[in-house]
N, C-alpha and C positions, 0 to 999 in steps of 0.2 A: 429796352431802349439803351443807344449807347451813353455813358458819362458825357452830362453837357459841356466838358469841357473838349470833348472830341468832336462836338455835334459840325462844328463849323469847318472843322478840317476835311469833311468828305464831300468832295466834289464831283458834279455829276453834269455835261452838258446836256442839254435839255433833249437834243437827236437822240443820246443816247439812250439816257431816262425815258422818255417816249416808245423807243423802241425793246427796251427790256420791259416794261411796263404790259403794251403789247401781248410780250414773248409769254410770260408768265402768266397773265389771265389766261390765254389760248391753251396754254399749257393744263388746267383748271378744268375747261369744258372738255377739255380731249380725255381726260383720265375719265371724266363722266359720260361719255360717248357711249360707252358698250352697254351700259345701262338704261332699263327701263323706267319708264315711270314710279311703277310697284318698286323695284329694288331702291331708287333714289329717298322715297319716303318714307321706308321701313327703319325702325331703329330695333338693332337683336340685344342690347342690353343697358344701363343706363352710363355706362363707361363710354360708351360708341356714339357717336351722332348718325342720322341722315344726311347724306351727301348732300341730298337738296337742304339741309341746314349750311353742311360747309358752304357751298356756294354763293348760300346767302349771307354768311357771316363774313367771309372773308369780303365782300363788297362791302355790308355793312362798316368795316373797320376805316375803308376807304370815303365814307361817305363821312363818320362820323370824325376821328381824324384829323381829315384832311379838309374836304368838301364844305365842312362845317364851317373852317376854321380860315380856310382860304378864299371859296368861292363867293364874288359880289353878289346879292341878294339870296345868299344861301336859303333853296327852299326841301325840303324833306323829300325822296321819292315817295314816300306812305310813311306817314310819324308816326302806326303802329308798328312798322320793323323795327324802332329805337331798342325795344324792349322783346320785339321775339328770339331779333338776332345778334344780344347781348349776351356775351359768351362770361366771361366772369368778373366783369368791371364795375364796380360798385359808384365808381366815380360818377360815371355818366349814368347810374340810375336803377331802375329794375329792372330783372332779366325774369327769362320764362325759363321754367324747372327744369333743368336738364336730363331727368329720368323723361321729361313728355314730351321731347321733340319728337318722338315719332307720333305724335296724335295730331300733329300740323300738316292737316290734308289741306289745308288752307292757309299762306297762296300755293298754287300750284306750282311747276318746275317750267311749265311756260313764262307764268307768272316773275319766277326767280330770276331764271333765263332775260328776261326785262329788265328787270333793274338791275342788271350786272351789266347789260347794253348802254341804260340810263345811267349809268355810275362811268363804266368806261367812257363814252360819248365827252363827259362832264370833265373829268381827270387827264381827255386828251388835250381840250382847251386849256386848261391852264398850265400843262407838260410844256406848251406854246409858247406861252407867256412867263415874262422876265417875274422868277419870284423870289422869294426868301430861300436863305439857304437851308436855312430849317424845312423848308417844303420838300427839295432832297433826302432829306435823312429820313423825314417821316415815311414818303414812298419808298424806300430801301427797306426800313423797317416792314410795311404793309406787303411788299414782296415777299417778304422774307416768310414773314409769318404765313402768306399765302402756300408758300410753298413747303409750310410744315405741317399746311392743313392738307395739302395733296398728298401727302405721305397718308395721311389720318385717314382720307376717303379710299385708300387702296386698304387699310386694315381694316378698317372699321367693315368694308362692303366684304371684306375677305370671311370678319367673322358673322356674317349678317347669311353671307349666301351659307355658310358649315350648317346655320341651321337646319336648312332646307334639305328633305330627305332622297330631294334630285342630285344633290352634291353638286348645281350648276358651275361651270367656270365662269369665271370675269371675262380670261382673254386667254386662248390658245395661245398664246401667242411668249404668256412670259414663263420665262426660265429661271433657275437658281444655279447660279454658279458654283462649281462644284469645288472642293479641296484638293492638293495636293494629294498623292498617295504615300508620301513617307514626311511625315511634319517632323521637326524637330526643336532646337531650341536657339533663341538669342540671348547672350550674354551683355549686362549690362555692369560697369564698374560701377561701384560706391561714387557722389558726386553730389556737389551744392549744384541743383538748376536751376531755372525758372520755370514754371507754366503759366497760361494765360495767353488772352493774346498778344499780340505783339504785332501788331501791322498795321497800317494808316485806311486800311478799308471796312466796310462791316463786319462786327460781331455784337453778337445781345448782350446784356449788361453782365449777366451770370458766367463771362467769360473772365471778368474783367475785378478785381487790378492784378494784371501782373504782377509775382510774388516769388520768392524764391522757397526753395522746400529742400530738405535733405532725404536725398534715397540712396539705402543703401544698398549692397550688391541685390544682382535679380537678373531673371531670367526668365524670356516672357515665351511662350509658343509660336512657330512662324508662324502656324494654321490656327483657325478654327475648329472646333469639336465638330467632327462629324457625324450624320447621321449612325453610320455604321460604329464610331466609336460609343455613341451613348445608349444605341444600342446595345452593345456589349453590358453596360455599367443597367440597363432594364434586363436582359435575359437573368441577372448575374445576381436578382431580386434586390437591386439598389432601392426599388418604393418601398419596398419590406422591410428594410436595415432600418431600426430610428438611431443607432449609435454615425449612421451620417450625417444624421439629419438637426438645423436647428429646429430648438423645439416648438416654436412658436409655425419654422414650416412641416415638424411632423405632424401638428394639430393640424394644420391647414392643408395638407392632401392625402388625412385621413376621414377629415368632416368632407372633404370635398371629391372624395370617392378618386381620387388620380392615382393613376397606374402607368403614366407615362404621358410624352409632351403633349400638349393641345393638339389636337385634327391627326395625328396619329389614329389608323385604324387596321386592327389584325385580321385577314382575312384568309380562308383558307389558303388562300394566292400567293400569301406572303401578307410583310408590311405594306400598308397602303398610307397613303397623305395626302391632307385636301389642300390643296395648292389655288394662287388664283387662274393656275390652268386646268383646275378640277381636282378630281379624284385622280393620282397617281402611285405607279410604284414608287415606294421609297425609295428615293435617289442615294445610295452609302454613300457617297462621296460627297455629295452636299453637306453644309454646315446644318446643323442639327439648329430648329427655331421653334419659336413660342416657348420657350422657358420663363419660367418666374424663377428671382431672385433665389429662391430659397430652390426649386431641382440646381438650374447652376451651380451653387454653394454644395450640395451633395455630393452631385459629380466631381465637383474638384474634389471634395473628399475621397472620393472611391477614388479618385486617378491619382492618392497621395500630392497630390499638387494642393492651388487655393484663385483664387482669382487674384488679379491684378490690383491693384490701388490705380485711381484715374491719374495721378501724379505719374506714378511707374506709363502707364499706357501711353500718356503724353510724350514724356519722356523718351519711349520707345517710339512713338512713331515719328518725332522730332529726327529722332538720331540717325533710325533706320527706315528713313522714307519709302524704303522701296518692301517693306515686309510687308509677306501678301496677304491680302484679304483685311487690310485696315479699314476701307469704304467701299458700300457695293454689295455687302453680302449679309452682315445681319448687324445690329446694333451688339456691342459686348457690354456685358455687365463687370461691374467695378464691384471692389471693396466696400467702396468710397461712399458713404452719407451725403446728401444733397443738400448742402449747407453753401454760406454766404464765405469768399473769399474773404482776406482780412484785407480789411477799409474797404468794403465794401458799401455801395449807397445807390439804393434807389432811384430814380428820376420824381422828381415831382407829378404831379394829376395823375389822371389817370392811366397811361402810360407806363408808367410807373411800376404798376400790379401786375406789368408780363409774366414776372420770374420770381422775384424776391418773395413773396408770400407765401411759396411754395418749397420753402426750404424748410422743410419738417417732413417727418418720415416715409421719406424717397430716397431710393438708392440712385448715383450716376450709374448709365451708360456713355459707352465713346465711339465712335465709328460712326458707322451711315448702313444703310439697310439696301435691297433691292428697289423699297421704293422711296428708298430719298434722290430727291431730283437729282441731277448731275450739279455736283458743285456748290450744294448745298452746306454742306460738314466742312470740316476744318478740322487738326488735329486736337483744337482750344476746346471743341465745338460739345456741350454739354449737356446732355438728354437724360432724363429724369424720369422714374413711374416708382410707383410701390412693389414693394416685394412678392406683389400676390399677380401682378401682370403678367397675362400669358398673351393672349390678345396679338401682341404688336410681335415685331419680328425680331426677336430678342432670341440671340446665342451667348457662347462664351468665347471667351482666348485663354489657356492656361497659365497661371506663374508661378514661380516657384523662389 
């Protein structure tokens, strides 16, 4: 959530808010459209959720909230969802084990489908009616988060369907945008700047306060690593080498039998990759994804480079707005530890728990993915996992 001291500055008419509100649930059911039943309730690992979880949770947040907290005779749509689709809020109470969301065959996705009508219906009456301005910010928030969970439901199903020995697709339909064919480099001076955000409209709290930092010269990659490059750094037995590797990730993709990125597969045919348009040939030209922390961190090693610091990234795409491949193609991984800006301060309740408790060992990433909505990211905009996440749609940018 934002600092309550901004909470009152963001304004939102009610047409508008109504009609974004709308726009964003729809947007929610449509990612879940190509989906069956089976695929919605299946959970492939305890990282991952069921889509029919997301769906229901992100109503859930809406109900709990908002609806709770605004709506005259607020009554519950079922008081056992309080607690099934309680995502990590201690605040409001107990939550059900997030390794067993896939053993909730019960309610169904019809079921789901219902109270997210029942929650919508509820949320539009009062979008109507003259509220506090706090009821604003919190539906901005509940967007927001909704549409972080739409990103979660395209990986999460991405790694759910790899399972499956059909290699099914999601959707013929999506594509990876591909790299330039000769990257080079941008030069950056020495400079006092600031990061953060810096604007009068939404960002989460872990954007925020604006800070100044000293960086000194740097030079970041126009492009992303591409498949064909990190190729190069696998033929050239980079999983072999442990003088690239830290050690903590040579132990980790020697226990974990890796031999190159997640859904990569060698087939006599060539490279193959499981895409959410299935099983494809390796695209060279596309950005190389599903890296954890620790391949990234090697790769720069082999390529005598290092990765960025999120300071440097900001920085660079602040200055050089127009370098390609910032948002749209894969989240980039940072230097940078996932820690608390200085004066940095929680929100009160439970609201509060979005971000802030999760500044322990997590690295940033900066950018925006294929499947971050349009206009989701921000240069400020601050995405967090563990060094061992292959999972989500994680590449690199080089610096040096």
């Amino acid at each position: 959530m934002l600092e309550q001291a901004r909470l009152a500055k963001i304004e939102c008419p009610a047409s508008v808010l109504a009609e974004r509100f709308a726009a964003v649930r729809a947007a929610s059911v449509a990612r879940a459209a190509p989906l069956s039943d089976e695929d919605c309730g299946a959970q492939s690992m305890p990282d991952a959720s069921p889509v029919k979880w997301h769906l229901a949770h992100i109503t859930w947040f809406f109900e709990t909230f908002i609806l709770e907290r605004f709506e005259p005779g607020f009554v519950p749509f079922n008081p056992a969802f309080r607690i099934l689709f309680n995502s990590y809020y201690n605040g409001v109470g107990d939550k059900h084990p997030r390794p067993q969301r896939g053993l909730l065959t019960r309610p169904s996705r019809a079921e789901v489908m219902a109270y997210r009508s029942n929650v919508d219906a509820r949320m539009a009456v009062l979008c109507a009616r003259p509220m506090p301005a706090e009821f604003a910010v919190l539906c901005e928030l509940g967007l927001q988060h909704e549409q972080q969970h739409q990103e979660l439901m395209l990986t999460d199903v991405l790694h759910l369907l790899a399972q499956n020995p059909l290699l099914p697709a999601y959707s013929e339909d999506v594509s990876i945008p591909a790299s330039a064919p000769s990257p080079g480099w941008q030069e950056f001076s020495a400079s006092l700047t600031h990061i953060g955000y810096d604007g009068t409209a939404f960002c989460f709290d872990n954007e925020l306060p604006r800070h100044r930092v000293f960086l000194e010269s740097y030079a970041l990659a126009t492009e992303l690593v591409s498949n064909a490059e990190y190729l190069a750094f696998v033929e050239d037995g980079g999983y072999q080498t442990h003088e690239l590797w830290l050690s903590e990730g040579w132990d980790f993709i020697r226990t974990q039998n890796i031999t190159g990125p997640l859904n990569w597969h060698e087939t006599k045919a060539g490279w193959k990759q499981f895409t959410l348009a299935g099983l494809r040939m390796l695209n060279l030209d596309a950005p190389v994804l599903h890296l954890s922390y620790f391949e990234a961190s090697a790769y720069a090693q082999w390529a005598a480079a290092r990765l960025p610091t999120e300071a440097e990234w900001e920085h660079a795409a602040r200055s050089a707005p127009h370098l390609p491949q910032l948002f749209g193609c894969a989240w980039q991984w940072t230097s940078s530890s996932y820690a608390a800006y200085p004066g940095f301060r929680a929100a009160e309740g439970a609201v509060g728990e979005y971000n802030g408790k999760f500044m322990v060992n997590q690295y940033v990433l900066r950018g925006g993915s294929l499947a971050t909505p349009a206009g989701h990211s921000r240069p400020s905009y601050r995405n967090f996992f563990p060094a061992t996440a292959r999972w989500q749609l994680t590449g690199l940018r080089l610096a040096r």
